[in-house]
N, CA and C atoms as a LAMMPS dump frame, in Angstrom:
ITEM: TIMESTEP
0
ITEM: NUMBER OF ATOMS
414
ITEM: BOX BOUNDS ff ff ff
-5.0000000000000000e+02 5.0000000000000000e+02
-5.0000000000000000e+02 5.0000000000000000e+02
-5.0000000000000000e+02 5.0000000000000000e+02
ITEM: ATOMS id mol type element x y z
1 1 1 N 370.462 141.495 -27.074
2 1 2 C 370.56 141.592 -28.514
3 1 3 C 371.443 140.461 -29.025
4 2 1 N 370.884 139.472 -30.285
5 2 2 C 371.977 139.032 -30.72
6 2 3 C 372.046 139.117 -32.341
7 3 1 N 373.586 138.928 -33.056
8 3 2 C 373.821 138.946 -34.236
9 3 3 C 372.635 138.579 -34.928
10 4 1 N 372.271 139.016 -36.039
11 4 2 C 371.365 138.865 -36.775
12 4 3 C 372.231 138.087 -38.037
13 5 1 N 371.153 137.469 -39.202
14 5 2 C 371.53 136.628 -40.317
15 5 3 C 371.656 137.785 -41.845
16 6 1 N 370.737 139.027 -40.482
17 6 2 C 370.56 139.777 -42.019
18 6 3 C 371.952 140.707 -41.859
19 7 1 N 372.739 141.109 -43.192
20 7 2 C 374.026 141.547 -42.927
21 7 3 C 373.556 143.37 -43.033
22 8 1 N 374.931 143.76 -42.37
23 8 2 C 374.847 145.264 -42.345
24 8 3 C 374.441 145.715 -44.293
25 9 1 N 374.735 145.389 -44.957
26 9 2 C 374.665 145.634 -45.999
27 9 3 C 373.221 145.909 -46.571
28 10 1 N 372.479 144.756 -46.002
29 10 2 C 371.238 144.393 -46.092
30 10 3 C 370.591 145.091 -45.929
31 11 1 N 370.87 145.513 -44.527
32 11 2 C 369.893 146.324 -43.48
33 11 3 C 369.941 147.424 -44.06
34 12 1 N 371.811 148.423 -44.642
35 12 2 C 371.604 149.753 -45.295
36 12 3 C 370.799 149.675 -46.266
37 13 1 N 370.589 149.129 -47.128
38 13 2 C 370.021 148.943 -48.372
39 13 3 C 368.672 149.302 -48.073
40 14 1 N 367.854 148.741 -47.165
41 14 2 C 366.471 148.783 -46.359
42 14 3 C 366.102 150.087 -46.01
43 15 1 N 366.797 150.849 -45.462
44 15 2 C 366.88 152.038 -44.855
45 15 3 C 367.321 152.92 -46.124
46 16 1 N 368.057 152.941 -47.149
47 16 2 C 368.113 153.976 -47.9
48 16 3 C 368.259 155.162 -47.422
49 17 1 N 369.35 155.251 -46.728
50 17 2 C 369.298 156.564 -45.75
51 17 3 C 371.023 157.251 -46.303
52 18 1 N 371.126 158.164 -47.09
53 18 2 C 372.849 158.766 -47.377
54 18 3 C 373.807 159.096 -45.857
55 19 1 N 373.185 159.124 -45.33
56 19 2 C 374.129 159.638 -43.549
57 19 3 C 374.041 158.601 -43.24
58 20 1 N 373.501 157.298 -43.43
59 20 2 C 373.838 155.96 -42.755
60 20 3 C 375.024 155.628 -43.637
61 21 1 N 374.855 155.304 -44.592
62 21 2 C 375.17 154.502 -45.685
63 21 3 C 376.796 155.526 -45.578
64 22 1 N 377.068 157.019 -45.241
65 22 2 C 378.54 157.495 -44.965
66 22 3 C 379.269 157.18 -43.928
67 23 1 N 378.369 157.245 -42.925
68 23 2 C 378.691 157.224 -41.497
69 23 3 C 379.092 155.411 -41.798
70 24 1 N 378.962 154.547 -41.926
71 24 2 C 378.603 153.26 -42.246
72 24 3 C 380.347 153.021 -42.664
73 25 1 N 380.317 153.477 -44.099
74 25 2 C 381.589 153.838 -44.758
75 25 3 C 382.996 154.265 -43.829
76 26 1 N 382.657 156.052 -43.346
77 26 2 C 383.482 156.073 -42.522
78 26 3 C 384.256 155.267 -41.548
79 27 1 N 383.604 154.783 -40.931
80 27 2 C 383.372 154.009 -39.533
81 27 3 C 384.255 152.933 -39.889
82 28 1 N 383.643 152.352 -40.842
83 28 2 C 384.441 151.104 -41.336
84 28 3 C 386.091 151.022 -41.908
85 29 1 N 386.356 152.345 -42.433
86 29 2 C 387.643 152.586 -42.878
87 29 3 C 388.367 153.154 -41.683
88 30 1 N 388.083 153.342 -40.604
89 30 2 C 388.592 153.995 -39.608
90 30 3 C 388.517 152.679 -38.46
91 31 1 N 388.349 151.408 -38.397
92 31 2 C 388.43 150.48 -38.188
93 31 3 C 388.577 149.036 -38.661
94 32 1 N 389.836 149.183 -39.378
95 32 2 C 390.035 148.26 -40.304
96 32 3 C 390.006 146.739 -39.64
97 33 1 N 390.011 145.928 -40.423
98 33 2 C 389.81 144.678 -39.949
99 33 3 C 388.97 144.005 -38.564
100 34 1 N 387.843 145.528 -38.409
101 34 2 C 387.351 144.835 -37.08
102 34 3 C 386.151 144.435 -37.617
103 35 1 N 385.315 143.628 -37.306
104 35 2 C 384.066 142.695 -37.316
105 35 3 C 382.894 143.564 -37.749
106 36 1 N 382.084 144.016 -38.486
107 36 2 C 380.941 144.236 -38.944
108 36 3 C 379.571 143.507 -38.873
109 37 1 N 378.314 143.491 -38.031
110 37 2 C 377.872 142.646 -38.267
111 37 3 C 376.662 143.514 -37.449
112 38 1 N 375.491 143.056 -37.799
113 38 2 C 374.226 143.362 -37.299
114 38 3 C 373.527 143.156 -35.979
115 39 1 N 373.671 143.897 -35.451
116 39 2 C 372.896 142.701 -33.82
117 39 3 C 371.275 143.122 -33.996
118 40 1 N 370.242 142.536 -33.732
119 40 2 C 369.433 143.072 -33.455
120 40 3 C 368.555 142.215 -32.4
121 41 1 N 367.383 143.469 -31.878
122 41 2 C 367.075 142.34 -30.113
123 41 3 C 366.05 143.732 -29.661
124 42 1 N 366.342 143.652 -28.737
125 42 2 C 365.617 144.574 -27.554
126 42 3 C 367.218 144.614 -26.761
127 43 1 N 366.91 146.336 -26.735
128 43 2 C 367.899 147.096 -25.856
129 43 3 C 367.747 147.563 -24.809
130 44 1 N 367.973 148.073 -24.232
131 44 2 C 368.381 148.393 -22.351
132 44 3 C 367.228 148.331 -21.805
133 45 1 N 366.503 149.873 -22.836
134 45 2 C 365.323 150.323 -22.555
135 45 3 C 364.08 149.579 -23.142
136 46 1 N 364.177 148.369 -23.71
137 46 2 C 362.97 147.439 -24.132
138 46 3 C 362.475 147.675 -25.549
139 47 1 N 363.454 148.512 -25.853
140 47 2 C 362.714 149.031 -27.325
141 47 3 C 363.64 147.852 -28.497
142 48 1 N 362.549 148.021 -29.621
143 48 2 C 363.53 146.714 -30.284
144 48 3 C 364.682 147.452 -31.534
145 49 1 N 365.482 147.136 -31.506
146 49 2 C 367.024 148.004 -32.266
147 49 3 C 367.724 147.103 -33.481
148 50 1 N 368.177 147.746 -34.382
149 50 2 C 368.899 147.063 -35.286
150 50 3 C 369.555 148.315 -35.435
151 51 1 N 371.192 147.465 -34.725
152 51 2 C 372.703 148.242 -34.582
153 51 3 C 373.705 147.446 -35.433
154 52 1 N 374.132 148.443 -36.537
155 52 2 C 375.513 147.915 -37.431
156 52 3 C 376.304 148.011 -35.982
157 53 1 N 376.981 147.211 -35.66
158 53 2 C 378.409 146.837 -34.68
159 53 3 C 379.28 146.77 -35.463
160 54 1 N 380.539 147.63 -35.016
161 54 2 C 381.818 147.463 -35.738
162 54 3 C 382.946 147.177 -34.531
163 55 1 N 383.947 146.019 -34.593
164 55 2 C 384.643 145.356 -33.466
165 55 3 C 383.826 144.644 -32.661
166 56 1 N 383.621 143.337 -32.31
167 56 2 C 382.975 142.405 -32.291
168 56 3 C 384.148 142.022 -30.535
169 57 1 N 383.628 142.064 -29.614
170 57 2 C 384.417 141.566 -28.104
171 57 3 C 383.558 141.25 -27.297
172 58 1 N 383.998 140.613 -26.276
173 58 2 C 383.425 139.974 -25.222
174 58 3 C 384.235 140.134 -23.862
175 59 1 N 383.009 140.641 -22.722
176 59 2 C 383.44 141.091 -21.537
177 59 3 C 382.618 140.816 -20.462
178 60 1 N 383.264 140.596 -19.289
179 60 2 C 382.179 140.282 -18.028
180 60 3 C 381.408 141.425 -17.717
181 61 1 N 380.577 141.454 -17.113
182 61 2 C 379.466 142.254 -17.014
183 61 3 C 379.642 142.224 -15.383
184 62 1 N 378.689 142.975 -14.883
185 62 2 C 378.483 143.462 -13.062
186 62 3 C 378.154 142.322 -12.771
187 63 1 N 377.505 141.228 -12.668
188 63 2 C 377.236 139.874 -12.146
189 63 3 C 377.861 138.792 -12.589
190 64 1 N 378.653 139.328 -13.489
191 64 2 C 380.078 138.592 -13.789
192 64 3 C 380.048 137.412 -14.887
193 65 1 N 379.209 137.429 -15.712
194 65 2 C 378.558 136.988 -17.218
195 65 3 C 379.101 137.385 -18.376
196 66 1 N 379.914 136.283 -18.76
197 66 2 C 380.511 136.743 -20.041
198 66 3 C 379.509 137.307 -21.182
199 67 1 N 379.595 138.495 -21.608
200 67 2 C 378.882 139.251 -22.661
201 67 3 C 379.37 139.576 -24.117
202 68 1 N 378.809 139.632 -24.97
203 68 2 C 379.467 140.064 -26.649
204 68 3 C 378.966 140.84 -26.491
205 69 1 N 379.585 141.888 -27.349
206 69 2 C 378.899 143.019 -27.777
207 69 3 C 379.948 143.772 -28.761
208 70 1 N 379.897 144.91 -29.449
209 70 2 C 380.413 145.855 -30.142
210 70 3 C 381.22 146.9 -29.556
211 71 1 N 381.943 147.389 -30.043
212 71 2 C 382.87 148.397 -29.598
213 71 3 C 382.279 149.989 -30.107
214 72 1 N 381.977 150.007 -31.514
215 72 2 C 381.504 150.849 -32.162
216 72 3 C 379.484 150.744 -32.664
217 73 1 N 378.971 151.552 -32.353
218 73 2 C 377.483 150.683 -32.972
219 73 3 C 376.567 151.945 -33.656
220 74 1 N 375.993 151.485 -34.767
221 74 2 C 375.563 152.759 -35.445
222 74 3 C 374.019 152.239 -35.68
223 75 1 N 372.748 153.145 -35.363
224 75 2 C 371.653 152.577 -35.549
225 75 3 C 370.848 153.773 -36.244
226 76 1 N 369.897 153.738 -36.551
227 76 2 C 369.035 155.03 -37.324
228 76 3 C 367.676 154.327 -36.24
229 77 1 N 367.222 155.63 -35.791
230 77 2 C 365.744 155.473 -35.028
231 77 3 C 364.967 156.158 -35.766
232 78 1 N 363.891 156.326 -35.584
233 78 2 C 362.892 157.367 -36.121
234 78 3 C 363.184 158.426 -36.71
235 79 1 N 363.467 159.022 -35.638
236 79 2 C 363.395 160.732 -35.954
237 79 3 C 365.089 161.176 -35.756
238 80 1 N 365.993 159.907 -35.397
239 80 2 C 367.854 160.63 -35.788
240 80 3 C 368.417 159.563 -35.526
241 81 1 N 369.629 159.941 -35.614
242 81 2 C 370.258 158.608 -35.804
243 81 3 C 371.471 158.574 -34.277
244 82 1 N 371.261 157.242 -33.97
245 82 2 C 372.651 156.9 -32.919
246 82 3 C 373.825 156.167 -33.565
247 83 1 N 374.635 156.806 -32.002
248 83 2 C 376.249 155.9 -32.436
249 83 3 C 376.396 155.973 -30.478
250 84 1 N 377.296 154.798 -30.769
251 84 2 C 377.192 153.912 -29.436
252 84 3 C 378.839 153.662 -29.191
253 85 1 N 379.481 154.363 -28.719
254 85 2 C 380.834 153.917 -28.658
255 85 3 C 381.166 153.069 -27.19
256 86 1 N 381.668 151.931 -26.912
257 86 2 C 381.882 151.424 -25.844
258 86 3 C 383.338 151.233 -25.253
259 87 1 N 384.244 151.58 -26.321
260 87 2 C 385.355 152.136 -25.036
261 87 3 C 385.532 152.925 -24.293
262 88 1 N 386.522 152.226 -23.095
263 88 2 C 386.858 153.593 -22.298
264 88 3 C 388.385 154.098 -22.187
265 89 1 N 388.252 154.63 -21.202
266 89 2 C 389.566 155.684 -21.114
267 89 3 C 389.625 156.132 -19.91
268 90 1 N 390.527 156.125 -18.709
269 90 2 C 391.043 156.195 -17.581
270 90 3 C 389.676 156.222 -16.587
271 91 1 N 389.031 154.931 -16.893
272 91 2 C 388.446 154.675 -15.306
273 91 3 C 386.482 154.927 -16.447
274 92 1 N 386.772 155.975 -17.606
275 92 2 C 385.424 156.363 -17.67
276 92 3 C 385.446 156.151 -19.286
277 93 1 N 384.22 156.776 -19.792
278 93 2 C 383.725 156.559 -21.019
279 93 3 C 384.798 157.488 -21.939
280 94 1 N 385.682 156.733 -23.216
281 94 2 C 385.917 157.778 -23.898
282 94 3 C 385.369 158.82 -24.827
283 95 1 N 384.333 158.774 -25.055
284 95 2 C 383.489 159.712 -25.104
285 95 3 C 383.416 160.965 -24.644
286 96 1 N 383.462 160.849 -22.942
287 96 2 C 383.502 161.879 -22.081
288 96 3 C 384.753 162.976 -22.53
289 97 1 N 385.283 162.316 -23.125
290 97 2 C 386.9 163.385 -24.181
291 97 3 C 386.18 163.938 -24.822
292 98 1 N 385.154 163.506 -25.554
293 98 2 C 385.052 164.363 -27.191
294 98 3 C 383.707 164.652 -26.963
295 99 1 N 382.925 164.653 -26.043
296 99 2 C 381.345 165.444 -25.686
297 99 3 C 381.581 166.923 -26.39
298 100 1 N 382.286 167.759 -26.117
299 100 2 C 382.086 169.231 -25.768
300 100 3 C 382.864 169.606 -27.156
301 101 1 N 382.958 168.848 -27.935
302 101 2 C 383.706 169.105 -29.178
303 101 3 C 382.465 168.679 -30.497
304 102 1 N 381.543 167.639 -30.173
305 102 2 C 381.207 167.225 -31.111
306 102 3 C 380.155 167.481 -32.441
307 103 1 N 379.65 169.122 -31.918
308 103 2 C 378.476 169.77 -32.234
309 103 3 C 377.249 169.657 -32.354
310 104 1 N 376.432 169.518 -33.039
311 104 2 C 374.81 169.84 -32.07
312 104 3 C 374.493 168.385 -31.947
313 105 1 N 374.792 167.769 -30.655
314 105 2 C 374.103 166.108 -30.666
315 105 3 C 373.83 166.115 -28.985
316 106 1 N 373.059 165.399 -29.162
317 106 2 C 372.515 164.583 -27.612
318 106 3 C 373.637 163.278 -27.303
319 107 1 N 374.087 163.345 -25.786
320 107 2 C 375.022 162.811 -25.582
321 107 3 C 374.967 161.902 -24.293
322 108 1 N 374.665 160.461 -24.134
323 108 2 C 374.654 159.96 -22.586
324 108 3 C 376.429 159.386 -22.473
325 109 1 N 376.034 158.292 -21.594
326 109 2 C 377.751 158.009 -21.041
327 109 3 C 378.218 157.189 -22.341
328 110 1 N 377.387 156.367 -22.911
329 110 2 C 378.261 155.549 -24.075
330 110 3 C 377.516 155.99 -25.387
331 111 1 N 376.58 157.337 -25.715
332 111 2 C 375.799 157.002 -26.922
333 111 3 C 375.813 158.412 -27.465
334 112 1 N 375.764 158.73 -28.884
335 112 2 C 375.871 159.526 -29.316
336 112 3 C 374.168 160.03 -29.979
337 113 1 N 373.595 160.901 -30.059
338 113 2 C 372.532 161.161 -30.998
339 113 3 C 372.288 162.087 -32.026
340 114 1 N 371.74 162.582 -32.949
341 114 2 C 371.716 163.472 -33.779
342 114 3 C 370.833 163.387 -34.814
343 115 1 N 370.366 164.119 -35.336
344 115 2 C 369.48 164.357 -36.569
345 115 3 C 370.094 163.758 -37.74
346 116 1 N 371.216 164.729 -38.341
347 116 2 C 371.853 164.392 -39.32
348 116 3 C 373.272 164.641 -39.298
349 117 1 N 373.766 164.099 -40.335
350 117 2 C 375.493 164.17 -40.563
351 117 3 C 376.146 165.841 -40.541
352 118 1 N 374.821 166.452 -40.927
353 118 2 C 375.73 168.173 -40.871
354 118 3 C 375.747 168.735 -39.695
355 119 1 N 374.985 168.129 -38.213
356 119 2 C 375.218 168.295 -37.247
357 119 3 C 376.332 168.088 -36.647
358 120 1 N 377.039 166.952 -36.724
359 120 2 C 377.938 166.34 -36.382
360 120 3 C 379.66 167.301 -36.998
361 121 1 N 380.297 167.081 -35.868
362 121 2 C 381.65 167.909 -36.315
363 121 3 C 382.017 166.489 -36.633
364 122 1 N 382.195 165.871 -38
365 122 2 C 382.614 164.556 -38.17
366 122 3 C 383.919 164.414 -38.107
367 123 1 N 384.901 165.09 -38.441
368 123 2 C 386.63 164.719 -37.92
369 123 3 C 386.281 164.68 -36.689
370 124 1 N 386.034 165.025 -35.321
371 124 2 C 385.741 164.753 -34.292
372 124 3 C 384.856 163.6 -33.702
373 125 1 N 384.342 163.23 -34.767
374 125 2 C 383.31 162.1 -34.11
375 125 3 C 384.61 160.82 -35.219
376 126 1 N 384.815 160.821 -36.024
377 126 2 C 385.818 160.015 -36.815
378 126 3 C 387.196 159.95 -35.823
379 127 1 N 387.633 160.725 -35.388
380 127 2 C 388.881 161.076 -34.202
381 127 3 C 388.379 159.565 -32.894
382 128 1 N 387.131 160 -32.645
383 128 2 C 386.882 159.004 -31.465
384 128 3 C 386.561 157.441 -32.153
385 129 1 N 385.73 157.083 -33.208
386 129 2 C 385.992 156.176 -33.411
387 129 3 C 386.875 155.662 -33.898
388 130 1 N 387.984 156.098 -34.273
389 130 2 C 389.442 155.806 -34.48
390 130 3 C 390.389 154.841 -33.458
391 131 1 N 390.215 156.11 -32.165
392 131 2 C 390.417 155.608 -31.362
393 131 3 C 389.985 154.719 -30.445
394 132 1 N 388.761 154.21 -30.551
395 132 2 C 387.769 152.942 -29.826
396 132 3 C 388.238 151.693 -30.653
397 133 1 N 388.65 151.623 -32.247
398 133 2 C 389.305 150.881 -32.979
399 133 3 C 390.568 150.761 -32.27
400 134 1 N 391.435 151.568 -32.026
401 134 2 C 392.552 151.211 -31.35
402 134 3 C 393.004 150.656 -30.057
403 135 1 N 391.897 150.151 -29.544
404 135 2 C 391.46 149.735 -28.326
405 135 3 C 391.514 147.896 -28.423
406 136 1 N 390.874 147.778 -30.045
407 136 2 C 390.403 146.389 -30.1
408 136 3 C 391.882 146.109 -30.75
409 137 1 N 392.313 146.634 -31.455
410 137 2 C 394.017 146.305 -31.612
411 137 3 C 395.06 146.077 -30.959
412 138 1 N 394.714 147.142 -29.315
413 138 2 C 395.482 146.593 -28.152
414 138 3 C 396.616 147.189 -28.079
């Protein structure tokens, strides 16, 4: 995936979606001064994605390739919407903290899923991206 020209702004506007456009909001005030910006590409699984990224870093990878990527990443698919958190926390995903708290969502090692915003226990999902922001602050 790389940065796109079209801005997060853009892209909400396109989508017209109120749980993007909060979640969007949130996210952003709960990570102040970190990088906002659009990536879009083909992701893991080959499918093609357009992810608002919030905190903008770069890290070696398993074959040892410097990589960019996002800390925080919020995308709308079809039928619900993801969030992609990529910090961690003692050895594993911090995520793996706030799984069993977060209410009705589908959950892998770095990605969050859900229908809509009333699913979501949002002080709990706001709690973790808080803290993935506090990561890129150091």
């Amino acid at each position: 995936m790389e940065i796109s020209k079209t801005t997060p702004d853009e892209h909400l506007a396109q989508l017209d979606d109120d749980d993007m456009s909060l979640l969007d909001r949130e996210i952003t005030a709960r990570m102040p001064g970190a990088a906002r910006l659009l990536w879009e590409g083909k992701m893991w699984g080959g499918t093609d994605q357009a992810i608002i990224g919030y905190g903008h870093f770069s890290y070696k990878n398993s074959s040892g390739k410097e990589v960019e990527w996002f800390m925080v990443g919020l995308a709308q698919q079809k039928n619900y919407i993801s969030m992609y958190v990529n910090a961690v926390s003692d050895g594993g995903y911090l995520l793996d903290e706030y799984k069993a708290r977060l209410g009705k969502v589908k959950t892998g090692s770095a990605s969050i899923s859900f229908d809509s915003v009333s699913d979501v226990e949002l002080d709990v999902l706001l709690e973790l991206v808080e803290r993935a922001g506090e990561q890129l602050r150091g």
